[in-house]
BANULO-746652 format. One line per field, with one value per residue (C-alpha): residue number from 1; residue in three letters; z, y, x. Coordinates in steps of 0.1 Angstrom, whole numbers, plus 5000, padded with zeros to 4 digits. Layout:
BEGIN
i: [NUM; ...]
aa: [ALA; ...]
pz: [Z; ...]
py: [Y; ...]
px: [X; ...]
//
This chain:
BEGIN
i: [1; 2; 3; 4; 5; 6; 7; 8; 9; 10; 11; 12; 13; 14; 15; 16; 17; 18; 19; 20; 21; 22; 23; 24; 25; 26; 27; 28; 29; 30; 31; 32; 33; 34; 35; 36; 37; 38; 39; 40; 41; 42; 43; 44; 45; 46; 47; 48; 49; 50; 51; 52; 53; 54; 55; 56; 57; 58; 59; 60; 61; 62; 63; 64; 65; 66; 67; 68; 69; 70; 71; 72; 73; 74; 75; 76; 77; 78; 79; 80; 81; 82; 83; 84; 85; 86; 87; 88; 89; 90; 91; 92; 93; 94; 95; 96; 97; 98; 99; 100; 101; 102; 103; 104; 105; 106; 107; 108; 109; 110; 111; 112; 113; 114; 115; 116; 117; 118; 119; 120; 121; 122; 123; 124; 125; 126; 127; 128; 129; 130; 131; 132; 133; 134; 135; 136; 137; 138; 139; 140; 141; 142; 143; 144; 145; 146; 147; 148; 149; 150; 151; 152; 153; 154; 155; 156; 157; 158; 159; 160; 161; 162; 163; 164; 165; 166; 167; 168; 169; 170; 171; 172; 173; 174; 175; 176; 177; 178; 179; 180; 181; 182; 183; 184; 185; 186; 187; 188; 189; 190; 191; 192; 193; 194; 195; 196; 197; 198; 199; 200; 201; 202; 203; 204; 205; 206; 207; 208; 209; 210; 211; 212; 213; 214; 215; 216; 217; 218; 219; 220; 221; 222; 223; 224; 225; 226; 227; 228; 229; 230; 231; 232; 233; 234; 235; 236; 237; 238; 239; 240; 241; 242; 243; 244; 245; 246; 247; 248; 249; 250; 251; 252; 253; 254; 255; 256; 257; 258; 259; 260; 261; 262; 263; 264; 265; 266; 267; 268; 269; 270; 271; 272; 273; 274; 275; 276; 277; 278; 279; 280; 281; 282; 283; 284; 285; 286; 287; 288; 289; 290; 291; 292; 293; 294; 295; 296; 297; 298; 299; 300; 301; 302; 303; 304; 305; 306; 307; 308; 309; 310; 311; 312; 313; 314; 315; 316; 317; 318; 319; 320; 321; 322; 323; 324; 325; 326; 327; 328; 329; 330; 331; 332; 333; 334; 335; 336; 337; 338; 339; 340; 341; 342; 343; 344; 345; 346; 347; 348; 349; 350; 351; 352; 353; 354; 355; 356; 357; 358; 359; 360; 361; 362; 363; 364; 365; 366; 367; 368; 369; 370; 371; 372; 373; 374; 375; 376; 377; 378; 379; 380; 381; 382; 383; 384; 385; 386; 387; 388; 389; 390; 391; 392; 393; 394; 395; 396; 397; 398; 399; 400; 401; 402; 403; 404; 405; 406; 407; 408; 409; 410; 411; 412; 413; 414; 415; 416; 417; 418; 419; 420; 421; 422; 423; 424; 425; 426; 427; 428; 429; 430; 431; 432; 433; 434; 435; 436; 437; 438; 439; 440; 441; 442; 443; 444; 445; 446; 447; 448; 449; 450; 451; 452; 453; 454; 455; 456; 457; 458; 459; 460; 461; 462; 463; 464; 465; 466; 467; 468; 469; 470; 471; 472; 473; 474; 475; 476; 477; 478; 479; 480; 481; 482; 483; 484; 485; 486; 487; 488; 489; 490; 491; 492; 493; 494; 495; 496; 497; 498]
aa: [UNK; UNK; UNK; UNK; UNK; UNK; UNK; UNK; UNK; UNK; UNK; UNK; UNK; UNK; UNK; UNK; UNK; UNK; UNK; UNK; UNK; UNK; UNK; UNK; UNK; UNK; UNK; UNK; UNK; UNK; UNK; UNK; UNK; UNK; UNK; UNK; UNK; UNK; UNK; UNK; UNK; UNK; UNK; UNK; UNK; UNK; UNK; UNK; UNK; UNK; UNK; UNK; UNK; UNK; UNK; UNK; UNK; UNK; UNK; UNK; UNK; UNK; UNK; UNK; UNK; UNK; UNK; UNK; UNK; UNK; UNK; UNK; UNK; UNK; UNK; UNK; UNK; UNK; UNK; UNK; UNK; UNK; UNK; UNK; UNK; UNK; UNK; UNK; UNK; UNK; UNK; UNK; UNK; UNK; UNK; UNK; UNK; UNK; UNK; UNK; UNK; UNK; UNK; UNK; UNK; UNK; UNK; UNK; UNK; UNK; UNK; UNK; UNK; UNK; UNK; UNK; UNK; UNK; UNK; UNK; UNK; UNK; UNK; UNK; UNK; UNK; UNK; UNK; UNK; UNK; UNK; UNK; UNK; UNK; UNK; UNK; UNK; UNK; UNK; UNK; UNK; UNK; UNK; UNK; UNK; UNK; UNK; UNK; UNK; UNK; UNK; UNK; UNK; UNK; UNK; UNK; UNK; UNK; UNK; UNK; UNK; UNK; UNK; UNK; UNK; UNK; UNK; UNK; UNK; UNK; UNK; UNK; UNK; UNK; UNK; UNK; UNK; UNK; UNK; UNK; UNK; UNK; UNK; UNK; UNK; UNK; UNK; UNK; UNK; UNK; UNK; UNK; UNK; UNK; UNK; UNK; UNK; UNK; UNK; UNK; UNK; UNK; UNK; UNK; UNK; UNK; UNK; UNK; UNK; UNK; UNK; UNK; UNK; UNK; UNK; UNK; UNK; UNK; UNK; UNK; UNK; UNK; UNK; UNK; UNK; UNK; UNK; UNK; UNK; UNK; UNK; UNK; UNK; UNK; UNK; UNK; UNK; UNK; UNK; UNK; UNK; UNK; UNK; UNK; UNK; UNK; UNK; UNK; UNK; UNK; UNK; UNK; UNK; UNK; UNK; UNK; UNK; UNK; UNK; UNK; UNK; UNK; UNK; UNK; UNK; UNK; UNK; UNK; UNK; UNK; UNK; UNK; UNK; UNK; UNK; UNK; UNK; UNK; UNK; UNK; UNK; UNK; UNK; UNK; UNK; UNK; UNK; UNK; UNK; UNK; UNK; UNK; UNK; UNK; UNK; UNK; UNK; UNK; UNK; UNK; UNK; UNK; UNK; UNK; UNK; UNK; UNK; UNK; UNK; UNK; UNK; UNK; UNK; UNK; UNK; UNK; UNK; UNK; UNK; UNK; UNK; UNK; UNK; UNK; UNK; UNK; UNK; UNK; UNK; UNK; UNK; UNK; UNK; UNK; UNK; UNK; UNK; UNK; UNK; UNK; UNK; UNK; UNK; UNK; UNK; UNK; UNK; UNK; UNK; UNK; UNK; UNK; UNK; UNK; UNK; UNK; UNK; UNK; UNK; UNK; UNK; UNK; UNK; UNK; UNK; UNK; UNK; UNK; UNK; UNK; UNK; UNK; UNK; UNK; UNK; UNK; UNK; UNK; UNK; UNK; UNK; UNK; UNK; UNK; UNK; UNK; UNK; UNK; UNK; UNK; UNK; UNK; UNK; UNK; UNK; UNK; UNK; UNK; UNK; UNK; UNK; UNK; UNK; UNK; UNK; UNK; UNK; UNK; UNK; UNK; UNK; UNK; UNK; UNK; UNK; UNK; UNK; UNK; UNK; UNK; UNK; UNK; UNK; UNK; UNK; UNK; UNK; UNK; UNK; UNK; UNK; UNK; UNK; UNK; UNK; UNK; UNK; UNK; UNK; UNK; UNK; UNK; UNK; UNK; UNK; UNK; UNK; UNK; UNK; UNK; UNK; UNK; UNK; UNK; UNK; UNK; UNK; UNK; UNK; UNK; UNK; UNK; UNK; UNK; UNK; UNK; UNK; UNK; UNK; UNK; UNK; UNK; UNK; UNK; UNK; UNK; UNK; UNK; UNK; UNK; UNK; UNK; UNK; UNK; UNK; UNK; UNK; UNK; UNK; UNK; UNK; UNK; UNK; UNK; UNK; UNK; UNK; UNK]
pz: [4359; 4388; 4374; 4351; 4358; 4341; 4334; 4319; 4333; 4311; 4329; 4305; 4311; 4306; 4290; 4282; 4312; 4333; 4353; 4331; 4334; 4366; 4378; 4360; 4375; 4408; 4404; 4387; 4419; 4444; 4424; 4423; 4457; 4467; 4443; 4414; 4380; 4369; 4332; 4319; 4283; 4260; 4225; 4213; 4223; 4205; 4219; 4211; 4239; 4238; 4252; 4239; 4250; 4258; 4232; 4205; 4199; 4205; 4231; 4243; 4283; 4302; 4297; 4305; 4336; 4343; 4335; 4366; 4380; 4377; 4381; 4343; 4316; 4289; 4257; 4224; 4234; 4262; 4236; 4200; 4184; 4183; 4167; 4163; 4149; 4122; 4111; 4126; 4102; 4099; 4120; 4118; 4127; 4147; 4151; 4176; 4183; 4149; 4119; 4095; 4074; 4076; 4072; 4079; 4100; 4069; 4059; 4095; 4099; 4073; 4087; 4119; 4111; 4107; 4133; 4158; 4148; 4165; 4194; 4200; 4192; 4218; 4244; 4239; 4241; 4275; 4288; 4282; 4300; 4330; 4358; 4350; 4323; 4335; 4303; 4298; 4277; 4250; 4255; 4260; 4251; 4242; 4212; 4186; 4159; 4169; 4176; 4144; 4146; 4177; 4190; 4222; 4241; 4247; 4208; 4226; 4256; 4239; 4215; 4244; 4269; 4299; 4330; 4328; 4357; 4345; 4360; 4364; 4371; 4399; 4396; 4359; 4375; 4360; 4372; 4378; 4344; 4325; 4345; 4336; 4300; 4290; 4305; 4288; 4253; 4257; 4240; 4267; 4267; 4269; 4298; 4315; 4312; 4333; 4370; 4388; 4390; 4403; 4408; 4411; 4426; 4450; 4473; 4514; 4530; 4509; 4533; 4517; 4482; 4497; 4484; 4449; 4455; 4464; 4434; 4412; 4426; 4424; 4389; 4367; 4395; 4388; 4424; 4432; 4435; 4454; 4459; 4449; 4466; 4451; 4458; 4463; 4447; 4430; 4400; 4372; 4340; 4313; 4283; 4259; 4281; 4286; 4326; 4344; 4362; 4395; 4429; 4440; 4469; 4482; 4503; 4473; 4445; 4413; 4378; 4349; 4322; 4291; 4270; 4240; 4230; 4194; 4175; 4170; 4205; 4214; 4248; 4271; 4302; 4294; 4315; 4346; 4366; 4358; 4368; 4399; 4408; 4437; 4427; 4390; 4377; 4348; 4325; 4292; 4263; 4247; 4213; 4209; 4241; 4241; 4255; 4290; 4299; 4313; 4323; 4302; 4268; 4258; 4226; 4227; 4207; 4173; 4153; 4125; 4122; 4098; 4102; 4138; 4124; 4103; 4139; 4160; 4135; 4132; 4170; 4169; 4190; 4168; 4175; 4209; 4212; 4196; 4217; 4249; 4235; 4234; 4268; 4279; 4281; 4274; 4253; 4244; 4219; 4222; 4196; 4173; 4190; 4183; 4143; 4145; 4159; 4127; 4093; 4076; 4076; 4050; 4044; 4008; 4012; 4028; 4062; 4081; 4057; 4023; 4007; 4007; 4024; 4058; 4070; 4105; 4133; 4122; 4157; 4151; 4119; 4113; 4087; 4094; 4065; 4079; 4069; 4061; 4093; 4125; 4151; 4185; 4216; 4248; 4261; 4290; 4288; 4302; 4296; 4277; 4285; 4323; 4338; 4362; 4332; 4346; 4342; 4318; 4310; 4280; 4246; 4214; 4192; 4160; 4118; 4115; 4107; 4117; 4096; 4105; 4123; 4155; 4161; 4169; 4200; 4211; 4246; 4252; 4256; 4247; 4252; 4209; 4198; 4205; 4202; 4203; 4203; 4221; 4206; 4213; 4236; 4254; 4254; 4228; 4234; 4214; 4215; 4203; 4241; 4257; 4294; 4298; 4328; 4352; 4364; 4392; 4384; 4351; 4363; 4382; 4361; 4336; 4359; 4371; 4336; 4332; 4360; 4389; 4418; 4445; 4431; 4455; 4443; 4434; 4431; 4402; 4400; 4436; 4435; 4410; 4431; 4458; 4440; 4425; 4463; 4472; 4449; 4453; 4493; 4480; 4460; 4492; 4517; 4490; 4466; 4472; 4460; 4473; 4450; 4422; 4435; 4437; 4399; 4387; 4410; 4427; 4460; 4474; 4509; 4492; 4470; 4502; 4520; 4493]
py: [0860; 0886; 0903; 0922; 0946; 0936; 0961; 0930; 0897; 0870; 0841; 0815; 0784; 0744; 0742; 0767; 0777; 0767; 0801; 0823; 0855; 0849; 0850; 0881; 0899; 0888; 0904; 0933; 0942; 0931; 0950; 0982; 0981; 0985; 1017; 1004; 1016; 0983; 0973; 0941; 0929; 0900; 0899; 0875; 0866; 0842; 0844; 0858; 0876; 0916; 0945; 0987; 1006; 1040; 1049; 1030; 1000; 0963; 0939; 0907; 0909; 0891; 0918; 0945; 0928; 0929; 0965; 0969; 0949; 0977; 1007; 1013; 1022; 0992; 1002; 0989; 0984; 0958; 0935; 0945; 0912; 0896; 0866; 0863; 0831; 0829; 0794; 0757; 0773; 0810; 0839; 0878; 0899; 0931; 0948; 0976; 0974; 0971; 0942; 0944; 0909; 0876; 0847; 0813; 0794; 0790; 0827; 0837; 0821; 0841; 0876; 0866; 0887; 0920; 0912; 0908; 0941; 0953; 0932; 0951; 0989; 0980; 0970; 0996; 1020; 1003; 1001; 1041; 1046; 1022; 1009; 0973; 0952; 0925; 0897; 0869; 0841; 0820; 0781; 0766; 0776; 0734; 0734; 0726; 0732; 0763; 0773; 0787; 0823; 0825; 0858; 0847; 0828; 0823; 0839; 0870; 0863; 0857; 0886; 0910; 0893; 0888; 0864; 0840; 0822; 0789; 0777; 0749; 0737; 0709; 0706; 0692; 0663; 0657; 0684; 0674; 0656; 0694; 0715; 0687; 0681; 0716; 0727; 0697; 0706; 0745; 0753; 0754; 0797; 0793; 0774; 0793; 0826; 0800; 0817; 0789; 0774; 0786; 0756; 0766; 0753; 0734; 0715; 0707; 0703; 0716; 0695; 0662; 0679; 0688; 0655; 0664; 0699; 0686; 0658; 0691; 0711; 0688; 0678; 0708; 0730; 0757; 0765; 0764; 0796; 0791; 0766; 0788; 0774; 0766; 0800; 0784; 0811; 0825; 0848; 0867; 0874; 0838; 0841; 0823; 0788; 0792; 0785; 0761; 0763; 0785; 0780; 0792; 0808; 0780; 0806; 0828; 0826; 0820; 0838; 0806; 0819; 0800; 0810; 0789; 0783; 0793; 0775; 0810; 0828; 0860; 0879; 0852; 0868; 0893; 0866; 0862; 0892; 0868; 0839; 0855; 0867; 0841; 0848; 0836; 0801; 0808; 0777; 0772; 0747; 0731; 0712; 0685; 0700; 0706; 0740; 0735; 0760; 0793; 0828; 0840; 0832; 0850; 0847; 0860; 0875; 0858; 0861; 0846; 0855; 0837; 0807; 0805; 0809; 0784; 0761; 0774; 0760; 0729; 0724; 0729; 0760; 0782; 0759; 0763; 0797; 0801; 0780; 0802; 0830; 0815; 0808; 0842; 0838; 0869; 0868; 0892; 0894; 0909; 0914; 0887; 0876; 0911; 0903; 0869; 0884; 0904; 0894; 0892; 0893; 0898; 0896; 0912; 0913; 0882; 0898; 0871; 0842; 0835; 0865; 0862; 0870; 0845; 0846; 0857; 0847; 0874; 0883; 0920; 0938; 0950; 0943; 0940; 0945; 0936; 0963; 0962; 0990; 0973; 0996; 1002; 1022; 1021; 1037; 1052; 1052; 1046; 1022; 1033; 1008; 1009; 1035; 1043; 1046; 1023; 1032; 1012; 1008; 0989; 0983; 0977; 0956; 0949; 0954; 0953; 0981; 0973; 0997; 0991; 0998; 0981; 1004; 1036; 1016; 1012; 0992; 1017; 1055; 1069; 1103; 1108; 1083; 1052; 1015; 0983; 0976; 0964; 0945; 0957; 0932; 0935; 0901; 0909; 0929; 0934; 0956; 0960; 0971; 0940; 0941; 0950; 0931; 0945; 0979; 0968; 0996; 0981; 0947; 0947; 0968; 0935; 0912; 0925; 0930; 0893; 0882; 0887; 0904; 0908; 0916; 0913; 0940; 0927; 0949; 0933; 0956; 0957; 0920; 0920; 0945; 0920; 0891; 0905; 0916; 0879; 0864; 0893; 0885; 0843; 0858; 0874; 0849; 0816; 0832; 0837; 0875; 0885; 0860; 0878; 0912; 0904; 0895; 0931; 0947; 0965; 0980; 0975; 0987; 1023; 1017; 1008; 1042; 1062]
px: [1791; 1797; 1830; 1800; 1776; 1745; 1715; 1690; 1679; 1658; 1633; 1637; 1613; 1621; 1583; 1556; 1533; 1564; 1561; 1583; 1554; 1544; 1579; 1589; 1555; 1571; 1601; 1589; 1567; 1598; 1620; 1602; 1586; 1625; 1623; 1648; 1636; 1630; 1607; 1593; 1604; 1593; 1616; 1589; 1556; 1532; 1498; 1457; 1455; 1467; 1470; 1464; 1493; 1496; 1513; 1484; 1501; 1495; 1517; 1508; 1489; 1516; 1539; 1504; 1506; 1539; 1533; 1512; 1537; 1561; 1536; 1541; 1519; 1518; 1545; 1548; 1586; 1579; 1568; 1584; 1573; 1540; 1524; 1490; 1481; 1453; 1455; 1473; 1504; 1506; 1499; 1494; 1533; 1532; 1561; 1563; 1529; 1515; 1502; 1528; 1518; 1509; 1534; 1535; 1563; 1582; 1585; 1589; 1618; 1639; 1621; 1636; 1668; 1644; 1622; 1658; 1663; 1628; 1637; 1673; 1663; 1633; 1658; 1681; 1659; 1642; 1679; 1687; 1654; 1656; 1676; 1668; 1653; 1637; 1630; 1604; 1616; 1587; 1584; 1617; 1653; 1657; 1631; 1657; 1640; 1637; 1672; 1686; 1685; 1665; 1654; 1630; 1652; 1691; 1695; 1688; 1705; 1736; 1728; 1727; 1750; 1725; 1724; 1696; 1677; 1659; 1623; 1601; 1573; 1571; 1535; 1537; 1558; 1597; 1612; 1643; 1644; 1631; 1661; 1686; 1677; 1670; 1705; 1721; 1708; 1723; 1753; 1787; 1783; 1745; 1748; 1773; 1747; 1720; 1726; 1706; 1671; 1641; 1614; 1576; 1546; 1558; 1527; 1542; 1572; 1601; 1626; 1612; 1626; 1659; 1676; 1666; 1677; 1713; 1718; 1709; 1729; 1761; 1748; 1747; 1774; 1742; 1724; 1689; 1679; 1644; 1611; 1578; 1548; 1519; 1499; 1460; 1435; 1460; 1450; 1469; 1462; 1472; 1490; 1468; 1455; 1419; 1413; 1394; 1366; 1364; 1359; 1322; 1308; 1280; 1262; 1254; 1232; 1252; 1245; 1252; 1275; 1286; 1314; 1317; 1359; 1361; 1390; 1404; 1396; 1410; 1417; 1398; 1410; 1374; 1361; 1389; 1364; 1333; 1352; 1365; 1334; 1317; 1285; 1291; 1297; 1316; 1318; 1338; 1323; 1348; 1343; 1321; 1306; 1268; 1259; 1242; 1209; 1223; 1219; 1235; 1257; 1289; 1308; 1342; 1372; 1383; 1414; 1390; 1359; 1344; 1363; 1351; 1314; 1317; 1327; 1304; 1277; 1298; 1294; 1257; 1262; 1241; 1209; 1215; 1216; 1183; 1167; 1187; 1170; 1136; 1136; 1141; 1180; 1205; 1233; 1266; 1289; 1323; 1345; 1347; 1316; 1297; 1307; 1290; 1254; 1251; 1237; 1270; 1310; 1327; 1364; 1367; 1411; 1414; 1423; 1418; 1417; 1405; 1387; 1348; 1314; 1297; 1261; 1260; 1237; 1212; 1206; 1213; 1201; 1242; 1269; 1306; 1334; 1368; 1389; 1429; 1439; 1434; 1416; 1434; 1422; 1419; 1383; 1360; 1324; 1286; 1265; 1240; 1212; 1209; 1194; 1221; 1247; 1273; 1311; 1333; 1368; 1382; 1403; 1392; 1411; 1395; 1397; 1363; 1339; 1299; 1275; 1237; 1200; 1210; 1236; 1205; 1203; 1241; 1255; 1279; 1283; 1316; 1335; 1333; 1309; 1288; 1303; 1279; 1241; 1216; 1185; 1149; 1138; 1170; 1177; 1210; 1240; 1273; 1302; 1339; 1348; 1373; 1371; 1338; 1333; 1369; 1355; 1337; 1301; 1296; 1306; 1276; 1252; 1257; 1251; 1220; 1209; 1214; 1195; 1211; 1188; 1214; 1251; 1280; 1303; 1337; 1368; 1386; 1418; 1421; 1422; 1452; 1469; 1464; 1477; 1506; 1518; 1511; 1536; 1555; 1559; 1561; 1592; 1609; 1605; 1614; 1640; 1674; 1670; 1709; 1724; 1701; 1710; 1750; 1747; 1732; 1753; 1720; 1728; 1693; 1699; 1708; 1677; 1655; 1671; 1662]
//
């Protein structure tokens, strides 16, 4: 594929979570540390947690990150087409950055013509704009099922005539089975796009994989490109899996958090700063998990509302935070979770399911009426319940509208108006703001508030940073970046001159 200059190259994965994002974030920071004008770019993108761009618009985090990655703004461009899923068979569209209608998997697949059309005008557009266009693939290029008028993986690759590099995950186990099946299943011009493998996570000596390395080579005739390692601590921003649990400091006293997984739960990376933090054990309850006694309870982001009520009392979880709260415990709601701690919710169009009216906790004397226009913005504020005013940075993200008393006594001071509340004992706290916990001044005004004396101040952003140049130098010393290089025909000494 070298007898073409190409201006895009797509990541495409043998499996979800194979390293498709990370790898793109990796490039995106090599290639723009070498000063090419390079973007991210995700056709489709299937996931809960999202991103405000700058230009007011919704796109999933991954490519936010990859953003950063670049030393970008997030645009509704880098992600044209997002699912939200509302239910085990249907999911919320946004196109360009906005809700556009609800369909299930059925319906979807005959809208996929209109929503290709999104997916080219945004690249275009990125590709008049931008030396390079770097593309994130969705699950596998192999589901077959899916293959008819793709428009996430090699449908667009084909579509737009782009080399493709194909990744891995060691770690998983079967890699050389994934790389070799998922090539085998392509079409002969879909695999002759695949420019060579990239295999990630890799734990010791890459010299006892080298066999492997050579059967695959001489197998498929595509090279290996590079051996990741297995980056220990490493951090960026998931998709949509909920992470495990964190490694702790044992020399520090630890704040207990609980954040109970909703069927439905949206933009869990709120949490990555708390779980981050070493002072913080940061625990998620699954179901048929009982809650465990804690600091401090947080419920999260839903897509669903009231269907996600209706589970938390399923699980018992609404007992349990009562009796949190009588023993002196604090609790926050964000979001979704914010909804929940009122009186009621209703959903009179059937925004987010079936039409009709649920019984909140009652935990703050509010009402929320989902509304049909979804709210998107990306804010700076105080605090408006600690004494020092703490500074905060987040998004909203939300179709709700919360009328009510509680909200004399808001959480948060912002530049216009107030968002959230805080109960009178100032056990309770809720607000629309995600992120709440990633500026590092009102990071730790929250975690005082909750109960802990001493806070260790932890820079989340600089941490990022610092993560995304870590896989960035993993990328330089493990890939074979001239072989990538020859194929867009970048001259990356003149770029490293300039």
């Amino acid at each position: 594929m070298t007898d073409k200059t190409y201006n895009t190259l797509m990541v495409q994965g043998t499996t979800s979570d194979a390293g498709k994002s990370v790898l793109v974030a990796g490039l995106c920071r090599v290639l723009s540390r070498k000063d090419i004008k390079v973007v991210p770019f995700k056709p489709q993108n299937m996931a809960l947690n999202s991103a405000v761009t700058v230009d007011g618009g919704e796109i999933g985090r991954a490519q936010a990150v990859q953003a950063q990655a670049c030393g970008l703004e997030p645009h509704t461009d880098m992600n044209p087409v997002l699912l939200k899923p509302n239910s085990d068979t249907g999911a919320q569209v946004i196109i360009h950055g906005h809700a556009v209608t609800e369909m299930d998997a059925v319906s979807y697949h005959g809208y996929k013509a209109t929503a290709m059309k999104a997916v080219l005008d945004s690249h275009n557009r990125l590709q008049n704009e931008y030396q390079l266009v770097m593309v994130e693939g969705a699950g596998s290029p192999a589901e077959i099922n899916l293959r008819e008028n793709d428009i996430a993986n090699m449908g667009f690759a084909e579509k737009v005539d782009c080399p493709v590099i194909l990744v891995a995950d060691i770690d998983r186990g079967g890699v050389f089975a994934h790389l070799v099946g998922t090539l085998e299943l392509l079409s002969q011009s879909e695999q002759a796009r695949v420019m060579g493998f990239v295999i990630n996570r890799f734990r010791g000596d890459v010299s006892i994989l080298q066999p492997g390395l050579d059967w695959l080579e001489q197998r498929t005739g595509k090279p290996v490109l590079g051996v990741l390692p297995f980056l220990k601590g490493f951090h960026l921003e998931a998709e949509d899996a909920v992470a495990g649990q964190q490694e702790l400091d044992a020399n520090s006293k630890t704040l207990k958090v609980v954040v109970p997984v909703v069927s439905r739960i949206s933009n869990h990376t709120d949490f990555d700063a708390l779980r981050l933090h070493p002072q913080v054990d940061c625990q998620f309850v699954r179901a048929g998990e009982e809650i465990p006694g804690a600091d401090l309870i947080i419920l999260p982001g839903s897509k669903s509302t009231r269907s996600d009520l209706r589970w938390l009392r399923e699980q018992g979880w609404d007992k349990a935070i009562e009796k949190h709260l009588r023993y002196g415990g604090k609790v926050i709601g964000i979001c979704g979770g914010f909804q929940m701690l009122g009186n009621t919710v209703a959903d009179p169009d059937g925004i987010e399911g079936p039409a009709g009216s649920s019984e909140g906790l009652g935990l703050l004397d509010m009402e929320t009426v989902l509304a049909p226009d979804k709210q998107l913005r990306r804010e700076k504020g105080r605090l408006a319940f600690t004494p020092e005013g703490a500074q905060v940075e987040g998004y909203e993200i939300h179709a709700g509208v919360t009328q009510g008393p509680a909200l004399s006594n808001p959480a948060v001071k912002l530049a216009k108006r107030n968002d959230g509340a805080v109960s009178i004992d100032g056990q309770i706290l809720g607000t629309y703001l995600h992120g709440l916990f990633d500026h590092s001044e009102a990071g730790e005004a929250l975690l005082k508030w909750a109960g802990l004396e001493q806070v260790q101040r932890v820079d989340y952003r600089a941490r990022q940073e610092a993560d995304i140049n870590r896989l960035a130098d993993a990328i330089e010393e493990h890939l074979d970046l001239d072989s990538v290089y020859e194929v867009l025909n970048l001259n990356v000494d003149v770029c490293e001159d300039a």
